[in-house]
Every structure is written in C-alpha cells, then in structure tokens.
ZADO-1210 file (C-alpha; in nm, 4 decimals, padded with zeros to 6 digits):
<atoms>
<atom x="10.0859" y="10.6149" z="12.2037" code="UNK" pos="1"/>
<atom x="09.9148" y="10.3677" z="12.0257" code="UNK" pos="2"/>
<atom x="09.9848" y="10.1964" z="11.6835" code="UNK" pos="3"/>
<atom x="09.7754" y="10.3943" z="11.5055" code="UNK" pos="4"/>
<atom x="09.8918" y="10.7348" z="11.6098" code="UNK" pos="5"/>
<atom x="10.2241" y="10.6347" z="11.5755" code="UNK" pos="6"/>
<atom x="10.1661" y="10.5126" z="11.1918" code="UNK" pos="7"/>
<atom x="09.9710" y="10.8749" z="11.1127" code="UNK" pos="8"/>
<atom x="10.2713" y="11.0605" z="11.2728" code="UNK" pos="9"/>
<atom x="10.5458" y="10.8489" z="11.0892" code="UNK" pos="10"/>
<atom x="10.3603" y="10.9336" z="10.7704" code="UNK" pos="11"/>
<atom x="10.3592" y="11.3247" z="10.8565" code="UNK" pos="12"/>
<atom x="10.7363" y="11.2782" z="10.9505" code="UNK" pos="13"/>
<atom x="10.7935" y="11.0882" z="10.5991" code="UNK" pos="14"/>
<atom x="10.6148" y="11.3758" z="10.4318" code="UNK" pos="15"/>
<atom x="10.8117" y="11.6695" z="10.6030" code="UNK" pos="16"/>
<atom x="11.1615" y="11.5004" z="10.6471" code="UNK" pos="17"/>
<atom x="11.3960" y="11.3239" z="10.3773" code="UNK" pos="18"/>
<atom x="11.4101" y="11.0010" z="10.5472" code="UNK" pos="19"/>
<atom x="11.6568" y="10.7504" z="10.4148" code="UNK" pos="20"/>
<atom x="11.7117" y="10.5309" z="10.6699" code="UNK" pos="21"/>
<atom x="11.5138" y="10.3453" z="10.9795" code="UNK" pos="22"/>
<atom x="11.7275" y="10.4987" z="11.2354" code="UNK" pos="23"/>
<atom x="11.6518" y="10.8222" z="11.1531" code="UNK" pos="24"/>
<atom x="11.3057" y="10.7667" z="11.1525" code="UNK" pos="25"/>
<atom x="11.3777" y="10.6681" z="11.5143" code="UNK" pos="26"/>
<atom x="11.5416" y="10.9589" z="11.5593" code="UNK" pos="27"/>
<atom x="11.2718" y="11.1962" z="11.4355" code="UNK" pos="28"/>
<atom x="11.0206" y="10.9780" z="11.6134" code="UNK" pos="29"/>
<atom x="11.2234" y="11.0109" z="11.9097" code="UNK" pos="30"/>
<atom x="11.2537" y="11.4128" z="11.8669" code="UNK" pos="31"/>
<atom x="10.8452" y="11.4237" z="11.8959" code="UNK" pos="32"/>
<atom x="10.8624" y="11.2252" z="12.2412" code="UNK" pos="33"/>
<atom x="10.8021" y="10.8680" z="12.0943" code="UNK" pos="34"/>
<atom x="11.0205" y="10.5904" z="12.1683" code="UNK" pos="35"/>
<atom x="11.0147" y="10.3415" z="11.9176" code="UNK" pos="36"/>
<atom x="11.2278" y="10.0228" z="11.8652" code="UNK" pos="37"/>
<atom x="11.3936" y="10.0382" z="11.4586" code="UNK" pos="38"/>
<atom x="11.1935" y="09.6910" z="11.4630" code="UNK" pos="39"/>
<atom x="10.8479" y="09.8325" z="11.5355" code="UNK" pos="40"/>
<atom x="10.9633" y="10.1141" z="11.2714" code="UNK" pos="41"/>
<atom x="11.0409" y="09.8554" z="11.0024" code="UNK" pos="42"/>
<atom x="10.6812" y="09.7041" z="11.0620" code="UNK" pos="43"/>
<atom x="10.5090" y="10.0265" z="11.0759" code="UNK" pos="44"/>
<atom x="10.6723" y="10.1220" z="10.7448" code="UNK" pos="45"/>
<atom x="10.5722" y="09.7682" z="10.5966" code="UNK" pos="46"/>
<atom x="10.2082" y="09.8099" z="10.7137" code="UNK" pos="47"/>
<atom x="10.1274" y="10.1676" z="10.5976" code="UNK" pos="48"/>
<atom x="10.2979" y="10.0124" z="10.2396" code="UNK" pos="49"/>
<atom x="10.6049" y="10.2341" z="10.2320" code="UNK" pos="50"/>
<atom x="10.8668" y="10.2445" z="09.9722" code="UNK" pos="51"/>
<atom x="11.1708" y="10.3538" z="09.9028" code="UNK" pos="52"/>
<atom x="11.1954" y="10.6635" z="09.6365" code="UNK" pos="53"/>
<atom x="11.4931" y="10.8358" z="09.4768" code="UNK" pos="54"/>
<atom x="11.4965" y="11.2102" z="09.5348" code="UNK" pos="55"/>
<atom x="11.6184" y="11.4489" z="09.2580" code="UNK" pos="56"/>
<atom x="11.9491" y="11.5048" z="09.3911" code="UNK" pos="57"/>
<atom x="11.9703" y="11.0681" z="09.3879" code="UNK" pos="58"/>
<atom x="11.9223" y="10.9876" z="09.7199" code="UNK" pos="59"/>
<atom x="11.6960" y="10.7367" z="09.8518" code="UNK" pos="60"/>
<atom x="11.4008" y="10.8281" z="10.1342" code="UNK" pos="61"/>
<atom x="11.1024" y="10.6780" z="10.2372" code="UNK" pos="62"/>
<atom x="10.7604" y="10.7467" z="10.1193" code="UNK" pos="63"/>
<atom x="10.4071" y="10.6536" z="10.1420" code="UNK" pos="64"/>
<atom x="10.2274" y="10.6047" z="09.7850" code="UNK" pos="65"/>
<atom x="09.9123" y="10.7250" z="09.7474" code="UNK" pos="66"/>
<atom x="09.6503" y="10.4815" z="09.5470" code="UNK" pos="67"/>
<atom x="09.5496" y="10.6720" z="09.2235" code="UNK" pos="68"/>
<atom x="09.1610" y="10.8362" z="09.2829" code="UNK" pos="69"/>
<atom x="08.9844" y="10.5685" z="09.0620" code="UNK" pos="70"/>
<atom x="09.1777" y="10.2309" z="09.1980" code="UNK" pos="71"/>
<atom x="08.9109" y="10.0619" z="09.4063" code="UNK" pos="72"/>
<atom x="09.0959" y="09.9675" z="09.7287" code="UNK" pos="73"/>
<atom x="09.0477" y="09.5836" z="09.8069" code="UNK" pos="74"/>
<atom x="08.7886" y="09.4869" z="10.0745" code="UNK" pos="75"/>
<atom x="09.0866" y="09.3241" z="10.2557" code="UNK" pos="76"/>
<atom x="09.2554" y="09.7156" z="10.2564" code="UNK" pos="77"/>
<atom x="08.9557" y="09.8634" z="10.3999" code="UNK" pos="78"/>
<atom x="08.9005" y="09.5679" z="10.6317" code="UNK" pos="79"/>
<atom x="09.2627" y="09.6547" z="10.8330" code="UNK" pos="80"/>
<atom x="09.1966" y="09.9616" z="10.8007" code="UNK" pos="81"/>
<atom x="08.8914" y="09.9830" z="10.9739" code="UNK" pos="82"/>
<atom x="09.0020" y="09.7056" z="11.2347" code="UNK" pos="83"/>
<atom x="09.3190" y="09.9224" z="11.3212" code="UNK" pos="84"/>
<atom x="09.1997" y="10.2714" z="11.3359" code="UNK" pos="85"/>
<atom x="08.7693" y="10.2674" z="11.3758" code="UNK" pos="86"/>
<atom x="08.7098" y="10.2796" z="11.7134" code="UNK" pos="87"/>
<atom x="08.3498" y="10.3116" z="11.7235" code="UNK" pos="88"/>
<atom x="08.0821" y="10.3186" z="11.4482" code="UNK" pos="89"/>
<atom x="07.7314" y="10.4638" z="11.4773" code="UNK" pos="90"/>
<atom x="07.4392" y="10.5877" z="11.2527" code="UNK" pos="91"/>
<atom x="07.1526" y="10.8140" z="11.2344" code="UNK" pos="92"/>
<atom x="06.8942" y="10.7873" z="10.9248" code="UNK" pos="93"/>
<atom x="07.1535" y="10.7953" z="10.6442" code="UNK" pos="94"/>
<atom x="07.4721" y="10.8947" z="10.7922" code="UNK" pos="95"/>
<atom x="07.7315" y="10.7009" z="10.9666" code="UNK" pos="96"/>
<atom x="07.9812" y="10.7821" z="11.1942" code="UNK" pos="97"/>
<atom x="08.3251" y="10.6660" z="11.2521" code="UNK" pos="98"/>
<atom x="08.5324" y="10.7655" z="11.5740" code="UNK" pos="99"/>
<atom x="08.8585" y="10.7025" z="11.5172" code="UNK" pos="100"/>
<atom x="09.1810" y="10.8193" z="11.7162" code="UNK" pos="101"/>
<atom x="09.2919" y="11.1909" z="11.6993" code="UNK" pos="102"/>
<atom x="09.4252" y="11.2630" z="11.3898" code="UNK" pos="103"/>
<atom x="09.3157" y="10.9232" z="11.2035" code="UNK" pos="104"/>
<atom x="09.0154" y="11.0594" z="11.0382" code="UNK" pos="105"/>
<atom x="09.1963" y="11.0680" z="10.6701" code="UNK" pos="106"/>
<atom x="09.2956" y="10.7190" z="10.6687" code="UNK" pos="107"/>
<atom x="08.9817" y="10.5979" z="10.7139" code="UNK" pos="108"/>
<atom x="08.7600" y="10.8385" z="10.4751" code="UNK" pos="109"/>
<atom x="09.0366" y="10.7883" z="10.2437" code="UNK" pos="110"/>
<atom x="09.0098" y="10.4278" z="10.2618" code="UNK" pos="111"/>
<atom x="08.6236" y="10.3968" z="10.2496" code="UNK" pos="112"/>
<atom x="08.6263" y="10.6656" z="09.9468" code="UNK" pos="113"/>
<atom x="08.8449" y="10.4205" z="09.7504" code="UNK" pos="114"/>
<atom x="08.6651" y="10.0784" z="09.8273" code="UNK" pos="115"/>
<atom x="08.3605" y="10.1913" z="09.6392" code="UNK" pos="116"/>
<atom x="08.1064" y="10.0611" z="09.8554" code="UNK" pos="117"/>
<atom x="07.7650" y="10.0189" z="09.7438" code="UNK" pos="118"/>
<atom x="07.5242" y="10.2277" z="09.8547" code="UNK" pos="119"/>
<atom x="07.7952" y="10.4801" z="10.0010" code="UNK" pos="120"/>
<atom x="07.8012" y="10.8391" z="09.8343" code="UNK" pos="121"/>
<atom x="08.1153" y="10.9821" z="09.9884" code="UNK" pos="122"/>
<atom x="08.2645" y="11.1058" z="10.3499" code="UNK" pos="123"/>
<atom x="08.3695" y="11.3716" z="10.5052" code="UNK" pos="124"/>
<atom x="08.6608" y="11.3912" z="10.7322" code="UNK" pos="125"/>
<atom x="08.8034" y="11.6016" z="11.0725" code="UNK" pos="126"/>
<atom x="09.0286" y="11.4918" z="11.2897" code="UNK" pos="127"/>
<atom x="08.8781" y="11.1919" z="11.4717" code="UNK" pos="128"/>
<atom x="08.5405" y="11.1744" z="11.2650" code="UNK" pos="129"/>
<atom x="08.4650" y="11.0368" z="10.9838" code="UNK" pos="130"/>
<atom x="08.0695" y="11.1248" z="10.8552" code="UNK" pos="131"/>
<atom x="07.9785" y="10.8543" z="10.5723" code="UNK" pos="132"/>
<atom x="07.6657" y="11.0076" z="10.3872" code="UNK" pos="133"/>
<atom x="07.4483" y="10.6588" z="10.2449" code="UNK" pos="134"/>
<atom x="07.3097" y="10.6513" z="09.9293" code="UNK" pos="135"/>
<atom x="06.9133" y="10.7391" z="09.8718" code="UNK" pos="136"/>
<atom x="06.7166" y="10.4616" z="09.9804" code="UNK" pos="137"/>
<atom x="07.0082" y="10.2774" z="10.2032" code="UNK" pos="138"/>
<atom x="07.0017" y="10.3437" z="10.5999" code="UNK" pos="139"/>
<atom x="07.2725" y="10.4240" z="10.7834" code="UNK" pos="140"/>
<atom x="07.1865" y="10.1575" z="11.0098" code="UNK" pos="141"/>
<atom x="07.2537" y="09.9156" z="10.7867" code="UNK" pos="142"/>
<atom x="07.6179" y="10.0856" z="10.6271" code="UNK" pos="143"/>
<atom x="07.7215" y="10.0759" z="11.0215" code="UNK" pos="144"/>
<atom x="07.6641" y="09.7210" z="11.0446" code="UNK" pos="145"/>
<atom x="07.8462" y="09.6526" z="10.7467" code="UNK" pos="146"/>
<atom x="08.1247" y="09.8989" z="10.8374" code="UNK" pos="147"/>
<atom x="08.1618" y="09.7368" z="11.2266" code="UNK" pos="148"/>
<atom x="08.1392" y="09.4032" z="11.0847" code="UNK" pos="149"/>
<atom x="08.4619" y="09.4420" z="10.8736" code="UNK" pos="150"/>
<atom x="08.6121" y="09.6405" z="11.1344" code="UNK" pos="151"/>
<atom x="08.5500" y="09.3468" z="11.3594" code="UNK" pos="152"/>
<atom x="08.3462" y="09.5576" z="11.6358" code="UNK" pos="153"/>
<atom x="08.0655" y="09.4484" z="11.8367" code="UNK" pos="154"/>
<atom x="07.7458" y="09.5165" z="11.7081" code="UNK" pos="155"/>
<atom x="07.5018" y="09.7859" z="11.8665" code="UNK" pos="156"/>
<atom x="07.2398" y="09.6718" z="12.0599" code="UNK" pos="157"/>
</atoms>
C-alpha cells in the first residue's frame, strides 16, 4: 500500500475509532490488512498534522484538525500535498485534472480549495479525481503547469 493510502486510511480509522495510543493505531491498521511499523505510524501521524485531543469522558485520542474554511493554506502545504498524492495532472480548455490514488481525491481538492490560487474558481472531488474549474479568461493549460510544477511532475509534452 503506498504512503498515501495508508495516511487517508489512518485518518478514516482516527475518525471512526478513539485512538489513544500508536499501538493501537497499529492494531487497527493491522485489522484492515496493513502492516505498519509504530515508527512509520508516528511519522504518518506527524505528516497529516495530528494531535492529541481530550474526549468528553477525559481521555486522550488522536485527531486530525481541520484548517478553518477561510485560512489560506501555505503554498508549502499545497506543494506536499500535491508532490505526495497528484499522480498525474492534465487539462482541457479551462479545467484541470488531477489523478490521484483511490480514495485521495479530498486531500487534494481540499488542499487546492484552501490555497486560494489565482485564477482557480473551485474543484470538485470523487474518489481519485480531482476536476479544478479555471477562472474566466485563464486556461487550464496553464493552471496544470502551475499545479505539476509544485507537485514536482514532468511537464506534458
């Protein structure tokens, strides 16, 4: 499985399971057929910005903050973002697509709705496509090339 299928299902896991500990994150990893050292858990937490919450009843799980609707996500954000889970990036007239790996699609909309791009009017997400939807008078084209050069993929020909 890679990295970033493992990091989308560790976030479903933190958002269906009180998880207070690393090991049991393992554990419920483990349970959906992934094997998974608690040190690759610990980084995977770190990357997707996890933090530790206290429930109601007082105890402590894991959870993934979401960034409040109007905080502009820094370029640096959508720049790992789009290098760990855009695999391919096309356009046609003024749309752009992003492939990404099943059930990525969010992450990356998500992330591209919060950077506030210029000439960008919004996405729309499924499970591994993202459609971006360029502002009046911007080409796709030329959103794709700025989108694959941040993700750091080769340009089209």
């Amino acid at each position: 499985m890679s990295k970033a299928r493992r990091q989308h299902l560790i976030s479903k896991l933190l958002a269906e399971h009180a998880v207070a500990n690393q090991p049991r994150l393992v554990e419920l990893l483990g349970g959906e057929g992934i094997v998974a050292t608690q040190a690759t858990v610990s980084r995977d937490l770190d990357e997707l910005g996890a933090v530790k919450v206290r429930t109601p009843g007082g105890e402590t799980v894991y959870a993934i903050p979401e960034l409040p609707a109007d905080r502009i996500a820094p370029e640096d954000h959508l720049r790992r973002v789009l290098a760990d889970w855009a695999a391919d990036i096309g356009a046609s007239q003024n749309l752009v697509v992003v492939r990404t790996p099943p059930g990525s699609a969010h992450v990356v909309a998500s992330a591209l709705d919060r950077a506030g791009l210029d000439g960008m009017l919004g996405t729309v997400a499924g499970d591994d496509t993202v459609i971006i939807v360029a502002a009046e008078g911007v080409a796709g084209s030329a959103l794709a090339d700025r989108l694959r050069d941040l993700a750091g993929l080769q340009a089209r020909p």
